[in-house]
Jmol script that loads the backbone (N, CA, C; Angstrom):
load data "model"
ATOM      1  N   UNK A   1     -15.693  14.399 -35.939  1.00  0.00           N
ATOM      2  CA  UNK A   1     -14.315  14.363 -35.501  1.00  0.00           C
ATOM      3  C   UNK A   1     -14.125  13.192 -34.539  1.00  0.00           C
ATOM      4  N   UNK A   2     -12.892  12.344 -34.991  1.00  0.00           N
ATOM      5  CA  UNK A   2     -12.635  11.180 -33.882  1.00  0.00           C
ATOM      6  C   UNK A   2     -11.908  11.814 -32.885  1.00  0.00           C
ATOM      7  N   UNK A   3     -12.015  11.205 -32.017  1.00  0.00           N
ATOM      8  CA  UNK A   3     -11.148  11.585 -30.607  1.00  0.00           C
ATOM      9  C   UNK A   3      -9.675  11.215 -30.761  1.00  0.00           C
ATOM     10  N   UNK A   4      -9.539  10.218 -31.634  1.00  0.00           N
ATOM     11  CA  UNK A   4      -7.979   9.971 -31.865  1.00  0.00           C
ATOM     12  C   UNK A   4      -7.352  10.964 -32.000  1.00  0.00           C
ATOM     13  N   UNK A   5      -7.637  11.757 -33.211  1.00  0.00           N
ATOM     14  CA  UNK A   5      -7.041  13.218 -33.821  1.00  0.00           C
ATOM     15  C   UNK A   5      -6.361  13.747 -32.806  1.00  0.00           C
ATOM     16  N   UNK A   6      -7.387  14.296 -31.574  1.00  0.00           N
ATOM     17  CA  UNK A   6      -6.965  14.825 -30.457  1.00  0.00           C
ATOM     18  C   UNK A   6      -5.208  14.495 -30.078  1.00  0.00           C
ATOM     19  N   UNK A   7      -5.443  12.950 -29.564  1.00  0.00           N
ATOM     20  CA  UNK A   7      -4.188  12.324 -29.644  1.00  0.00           C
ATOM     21  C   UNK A   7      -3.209  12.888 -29.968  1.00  0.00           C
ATOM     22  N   UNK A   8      -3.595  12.811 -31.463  1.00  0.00           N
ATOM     23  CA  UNK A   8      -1.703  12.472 -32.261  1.00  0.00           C
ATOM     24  C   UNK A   8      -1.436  13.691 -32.215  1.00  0.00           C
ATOM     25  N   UNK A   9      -2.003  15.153 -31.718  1.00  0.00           N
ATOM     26  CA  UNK A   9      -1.217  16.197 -31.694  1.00  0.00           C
ATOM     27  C   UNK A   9      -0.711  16.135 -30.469  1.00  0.00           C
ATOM     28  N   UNK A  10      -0.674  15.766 -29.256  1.00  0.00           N
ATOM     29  CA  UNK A  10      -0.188  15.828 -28.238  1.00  0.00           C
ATOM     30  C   UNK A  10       1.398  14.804 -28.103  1.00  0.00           C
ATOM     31  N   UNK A  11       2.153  15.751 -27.566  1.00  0.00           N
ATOM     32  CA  UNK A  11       3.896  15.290 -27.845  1.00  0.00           C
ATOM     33  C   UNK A  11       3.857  14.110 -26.822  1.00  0.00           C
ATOM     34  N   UNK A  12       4.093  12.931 -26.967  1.00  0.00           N
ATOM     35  CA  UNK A  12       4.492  12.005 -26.039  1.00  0.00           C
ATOM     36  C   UNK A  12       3.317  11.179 -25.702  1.00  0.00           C
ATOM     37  N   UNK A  13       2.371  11.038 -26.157  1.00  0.00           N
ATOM     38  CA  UNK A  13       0.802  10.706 -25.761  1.00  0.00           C
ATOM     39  C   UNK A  13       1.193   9.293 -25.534  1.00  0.00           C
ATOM     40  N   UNK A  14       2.291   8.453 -26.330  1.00  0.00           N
ATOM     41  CA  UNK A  14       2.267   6.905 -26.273  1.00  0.00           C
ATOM     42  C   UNK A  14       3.091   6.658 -24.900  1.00  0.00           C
ATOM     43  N   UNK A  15       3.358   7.557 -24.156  1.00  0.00           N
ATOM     44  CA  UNK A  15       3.814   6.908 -22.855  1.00  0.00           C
ATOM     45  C   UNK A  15       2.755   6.831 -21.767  1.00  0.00           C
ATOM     46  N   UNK A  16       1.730   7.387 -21.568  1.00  0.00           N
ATOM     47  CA  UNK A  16       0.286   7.255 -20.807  1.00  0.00           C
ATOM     48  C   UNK A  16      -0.347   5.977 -20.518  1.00  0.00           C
ATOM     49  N   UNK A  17      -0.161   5.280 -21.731  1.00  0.00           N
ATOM     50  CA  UNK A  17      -0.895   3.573 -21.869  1.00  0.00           C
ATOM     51  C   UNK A  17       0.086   2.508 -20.743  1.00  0.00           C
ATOM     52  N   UNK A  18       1.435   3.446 -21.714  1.00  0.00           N
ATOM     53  CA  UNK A  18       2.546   2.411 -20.554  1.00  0.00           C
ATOM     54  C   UNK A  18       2.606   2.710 -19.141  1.00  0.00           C
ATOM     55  N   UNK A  19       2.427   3.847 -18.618  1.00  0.00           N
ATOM     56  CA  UNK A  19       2.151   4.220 -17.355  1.00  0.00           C
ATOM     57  C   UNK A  19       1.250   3.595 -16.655  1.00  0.00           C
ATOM     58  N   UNK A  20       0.033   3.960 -17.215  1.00  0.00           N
ATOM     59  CA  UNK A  20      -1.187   3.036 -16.195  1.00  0.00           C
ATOM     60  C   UNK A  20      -0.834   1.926 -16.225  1.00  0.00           C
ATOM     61  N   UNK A  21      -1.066   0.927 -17.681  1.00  0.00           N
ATOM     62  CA  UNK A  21      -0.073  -0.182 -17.087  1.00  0.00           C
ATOM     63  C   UNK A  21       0.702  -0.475 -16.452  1.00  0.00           C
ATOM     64  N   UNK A  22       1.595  -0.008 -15.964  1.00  0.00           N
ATOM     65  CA  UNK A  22       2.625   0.233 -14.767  1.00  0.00           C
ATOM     66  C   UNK A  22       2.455   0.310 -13.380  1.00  0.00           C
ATOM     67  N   UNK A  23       0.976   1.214 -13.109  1.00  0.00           N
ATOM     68  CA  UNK A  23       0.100   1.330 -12.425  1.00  0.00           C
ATOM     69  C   UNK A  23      -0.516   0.626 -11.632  1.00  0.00           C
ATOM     70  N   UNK A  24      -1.344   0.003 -12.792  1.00  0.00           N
ATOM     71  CA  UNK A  24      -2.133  -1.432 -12.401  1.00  0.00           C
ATOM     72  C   UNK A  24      -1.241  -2.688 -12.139  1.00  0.00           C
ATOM     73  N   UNK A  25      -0.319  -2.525 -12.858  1.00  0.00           N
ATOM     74  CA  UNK A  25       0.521  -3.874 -12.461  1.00  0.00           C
ATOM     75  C   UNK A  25       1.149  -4.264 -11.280  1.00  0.00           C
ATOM     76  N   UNK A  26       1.591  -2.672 -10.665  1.00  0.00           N
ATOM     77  CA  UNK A  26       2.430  -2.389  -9.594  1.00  0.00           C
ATOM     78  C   UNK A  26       1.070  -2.954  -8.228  1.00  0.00           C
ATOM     79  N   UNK A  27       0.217  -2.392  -8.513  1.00  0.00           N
ATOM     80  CA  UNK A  27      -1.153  -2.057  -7.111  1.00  0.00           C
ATOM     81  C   UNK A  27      -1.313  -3.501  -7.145  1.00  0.00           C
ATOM     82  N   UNK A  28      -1.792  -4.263  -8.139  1.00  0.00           N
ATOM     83  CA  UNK A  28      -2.664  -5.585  -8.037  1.00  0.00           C
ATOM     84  C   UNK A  28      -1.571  -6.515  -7.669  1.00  0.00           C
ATOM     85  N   UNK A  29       0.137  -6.274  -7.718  1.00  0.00           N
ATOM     86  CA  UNK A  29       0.871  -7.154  -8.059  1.00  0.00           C
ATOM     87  C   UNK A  29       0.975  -6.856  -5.980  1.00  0.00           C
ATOM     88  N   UNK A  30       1.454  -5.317  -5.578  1.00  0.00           N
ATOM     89  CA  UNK A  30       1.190  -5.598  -3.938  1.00  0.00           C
ATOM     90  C   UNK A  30       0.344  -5.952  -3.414  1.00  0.00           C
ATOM     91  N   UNK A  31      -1.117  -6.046  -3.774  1.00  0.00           N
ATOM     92  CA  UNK A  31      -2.178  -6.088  -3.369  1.00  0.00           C
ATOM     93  C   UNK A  31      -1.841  -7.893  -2.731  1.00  0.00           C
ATOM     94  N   UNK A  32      -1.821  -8.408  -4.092  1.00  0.00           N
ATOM     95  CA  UNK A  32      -1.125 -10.380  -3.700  1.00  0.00           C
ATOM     96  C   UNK A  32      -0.162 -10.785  -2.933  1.00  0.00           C
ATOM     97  N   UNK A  33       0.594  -9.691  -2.694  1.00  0.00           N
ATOM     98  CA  UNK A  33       1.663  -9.430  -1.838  1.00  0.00           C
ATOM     99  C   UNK A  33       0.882  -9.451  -0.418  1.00  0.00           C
ATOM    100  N   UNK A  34       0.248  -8.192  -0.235  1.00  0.00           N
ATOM    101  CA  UNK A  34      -0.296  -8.276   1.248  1.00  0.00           C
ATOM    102  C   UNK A  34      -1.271  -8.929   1.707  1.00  0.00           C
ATOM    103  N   UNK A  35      -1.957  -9.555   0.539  1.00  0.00           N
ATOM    104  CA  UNK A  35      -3.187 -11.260   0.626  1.00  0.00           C
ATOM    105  C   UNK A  35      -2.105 -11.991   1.301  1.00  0.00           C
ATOM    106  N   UNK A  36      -1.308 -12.297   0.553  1.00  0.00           N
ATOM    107  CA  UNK A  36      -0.796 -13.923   1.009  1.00  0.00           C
ATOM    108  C   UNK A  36       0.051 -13.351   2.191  1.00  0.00           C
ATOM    109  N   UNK A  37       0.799 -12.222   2.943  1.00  0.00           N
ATOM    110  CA  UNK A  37       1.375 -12.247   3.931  1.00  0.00           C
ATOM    111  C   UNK A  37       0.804 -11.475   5.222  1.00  0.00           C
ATOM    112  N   UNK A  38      -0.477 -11.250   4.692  1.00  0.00           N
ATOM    113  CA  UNK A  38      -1.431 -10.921   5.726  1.00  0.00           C
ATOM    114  C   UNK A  38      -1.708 -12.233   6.625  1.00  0.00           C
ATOM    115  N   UNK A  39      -1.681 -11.483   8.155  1.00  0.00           N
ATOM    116  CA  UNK A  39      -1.867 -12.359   8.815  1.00  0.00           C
ATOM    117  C   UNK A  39      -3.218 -12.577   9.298  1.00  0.00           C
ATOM    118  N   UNK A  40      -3.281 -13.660   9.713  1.00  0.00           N
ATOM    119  CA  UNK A  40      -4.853 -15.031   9.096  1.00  0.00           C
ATOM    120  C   UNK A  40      -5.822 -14.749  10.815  1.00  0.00           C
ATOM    121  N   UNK A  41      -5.271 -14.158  11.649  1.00  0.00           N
ATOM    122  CA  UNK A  41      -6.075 -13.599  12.651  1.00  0.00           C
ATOM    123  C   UNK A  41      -6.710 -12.332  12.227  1.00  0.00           C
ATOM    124  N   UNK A  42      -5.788 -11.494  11.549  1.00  0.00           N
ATOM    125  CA  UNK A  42      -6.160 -10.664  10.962  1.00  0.00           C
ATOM    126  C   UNK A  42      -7.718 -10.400  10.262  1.00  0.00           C
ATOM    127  N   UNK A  43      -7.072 -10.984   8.759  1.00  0.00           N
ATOM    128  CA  UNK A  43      -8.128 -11.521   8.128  1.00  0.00           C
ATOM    129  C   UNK A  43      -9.658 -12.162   8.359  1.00  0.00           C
ATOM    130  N   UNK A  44      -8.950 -12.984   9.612  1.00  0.00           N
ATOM    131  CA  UNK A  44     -10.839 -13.391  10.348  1.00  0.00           C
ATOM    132  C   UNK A  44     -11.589 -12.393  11.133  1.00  0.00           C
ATOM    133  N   UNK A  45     -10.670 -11.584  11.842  1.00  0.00           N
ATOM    134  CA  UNK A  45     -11.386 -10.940  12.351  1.00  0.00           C
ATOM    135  C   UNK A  45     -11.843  -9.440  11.622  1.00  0.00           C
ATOM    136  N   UNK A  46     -11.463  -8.905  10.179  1.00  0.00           N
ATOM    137  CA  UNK A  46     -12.018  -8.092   9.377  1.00  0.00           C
ATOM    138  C   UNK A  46     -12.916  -8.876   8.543  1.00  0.00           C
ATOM    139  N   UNK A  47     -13.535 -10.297   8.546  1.00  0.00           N
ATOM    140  CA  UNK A  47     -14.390 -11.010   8.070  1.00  0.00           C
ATOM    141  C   UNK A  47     -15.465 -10.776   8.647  1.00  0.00           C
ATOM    142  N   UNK A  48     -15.482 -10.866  10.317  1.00  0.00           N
ATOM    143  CA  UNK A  48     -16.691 -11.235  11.049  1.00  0.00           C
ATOM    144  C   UNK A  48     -16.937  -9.374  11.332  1.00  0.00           C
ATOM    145  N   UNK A  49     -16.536  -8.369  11.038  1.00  0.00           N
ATOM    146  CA  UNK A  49     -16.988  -6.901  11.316  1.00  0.00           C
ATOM    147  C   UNK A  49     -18.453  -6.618  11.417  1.00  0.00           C
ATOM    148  N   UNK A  50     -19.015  -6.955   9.954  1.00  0.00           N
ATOM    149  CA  UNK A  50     -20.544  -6.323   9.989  1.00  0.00           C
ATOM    150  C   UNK A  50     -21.088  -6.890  10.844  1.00  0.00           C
ATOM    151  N   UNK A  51     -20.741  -8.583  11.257  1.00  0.00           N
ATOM    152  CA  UNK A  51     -21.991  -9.508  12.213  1.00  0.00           C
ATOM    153  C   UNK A  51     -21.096  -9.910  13.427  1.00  0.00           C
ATOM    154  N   UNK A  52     -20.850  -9.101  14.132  1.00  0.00           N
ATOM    155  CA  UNK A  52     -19.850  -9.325  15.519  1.00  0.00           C
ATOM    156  C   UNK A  52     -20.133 -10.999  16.021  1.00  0.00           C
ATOM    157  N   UNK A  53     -19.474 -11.681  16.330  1.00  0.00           N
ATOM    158  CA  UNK A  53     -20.311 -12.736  17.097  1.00  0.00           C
ATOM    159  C   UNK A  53     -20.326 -12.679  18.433  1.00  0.00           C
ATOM    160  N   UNK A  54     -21.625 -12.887  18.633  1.00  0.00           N
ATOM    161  CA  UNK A  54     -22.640 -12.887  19.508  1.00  0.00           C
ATOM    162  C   UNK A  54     -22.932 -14.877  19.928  1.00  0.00           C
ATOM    163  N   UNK A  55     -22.956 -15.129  20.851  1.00  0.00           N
ATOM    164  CA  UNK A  55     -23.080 -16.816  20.880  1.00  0.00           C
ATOM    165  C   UNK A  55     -24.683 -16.417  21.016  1.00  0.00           C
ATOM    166  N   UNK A  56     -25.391 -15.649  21.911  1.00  0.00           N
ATOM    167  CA  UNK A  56     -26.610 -15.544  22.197  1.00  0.00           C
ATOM    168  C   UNK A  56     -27.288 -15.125  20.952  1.00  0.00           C
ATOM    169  N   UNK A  57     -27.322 -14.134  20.114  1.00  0.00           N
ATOM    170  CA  UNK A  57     -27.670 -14.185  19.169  1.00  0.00           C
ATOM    171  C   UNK A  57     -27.461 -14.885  17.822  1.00  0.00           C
ATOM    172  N   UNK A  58     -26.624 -15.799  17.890  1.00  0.00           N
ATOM    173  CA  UNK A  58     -26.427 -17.385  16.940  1.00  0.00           C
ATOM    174  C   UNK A  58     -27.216 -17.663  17.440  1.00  0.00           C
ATOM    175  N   UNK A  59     -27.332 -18.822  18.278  1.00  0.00           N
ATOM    176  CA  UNK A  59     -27.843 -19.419  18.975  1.00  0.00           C
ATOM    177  C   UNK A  59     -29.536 -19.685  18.650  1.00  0.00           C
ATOM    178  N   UNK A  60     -30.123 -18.266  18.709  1.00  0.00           N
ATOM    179  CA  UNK A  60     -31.526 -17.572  18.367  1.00  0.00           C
ATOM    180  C   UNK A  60     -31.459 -17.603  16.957  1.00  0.00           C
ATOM    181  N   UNK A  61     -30.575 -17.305  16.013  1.00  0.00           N
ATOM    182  CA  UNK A  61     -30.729 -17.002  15.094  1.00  0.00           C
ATOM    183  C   UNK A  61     -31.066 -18.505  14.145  1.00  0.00           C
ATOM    184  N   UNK A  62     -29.900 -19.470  14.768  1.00  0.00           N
ATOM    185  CA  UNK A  62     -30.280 -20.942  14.195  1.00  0.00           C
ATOM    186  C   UNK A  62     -31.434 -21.850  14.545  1.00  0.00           C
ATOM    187  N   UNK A  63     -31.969 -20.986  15.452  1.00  0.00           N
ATOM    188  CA  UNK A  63     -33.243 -22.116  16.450  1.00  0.00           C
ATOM    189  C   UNK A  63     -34.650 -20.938  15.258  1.00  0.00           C
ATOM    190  N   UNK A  64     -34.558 -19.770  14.679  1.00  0.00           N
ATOM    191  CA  UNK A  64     -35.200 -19.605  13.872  1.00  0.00           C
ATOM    192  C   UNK A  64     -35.414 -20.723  12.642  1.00  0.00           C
ATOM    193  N   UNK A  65     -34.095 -19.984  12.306  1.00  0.00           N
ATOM    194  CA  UNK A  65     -33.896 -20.656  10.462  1.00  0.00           C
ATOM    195  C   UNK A  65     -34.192 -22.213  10.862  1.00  0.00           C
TER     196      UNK A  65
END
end "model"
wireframe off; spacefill off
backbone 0.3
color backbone group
């Protein structure tokens, strides 16, 4: 048995595809929205989170490497 079958008994099944599409279009389309009008202090400072800067530990870290 294909899984299609399933499908075509269910009333309205062809509006689901258009939905998520709708979905995805809507999220990724704000998503570019709040990239480009996000503000750029912002942005740097949710960049540097995992590795806080530290001048003392740069400093050490480049006189390693």
């Amino acid at each position: 048995m294909k899984f299609i079958h399933y499908l075509e008994n269910i009333t309205g099944v062809g509006i689901y595809p258009l939905i998520s599409l709708l979905v995805f279009f809507v999220f990724f389309s704000a998503l570019i929205i709040w990239v480009f009008r996000a503000d750029k202090a912002y942005i740097n400072n949710m960049k540097h989170i995992p590795f806080p800067a530290n001048d003392n530990d740069s400093t050490e870290q480049n006189k390693i490497a």
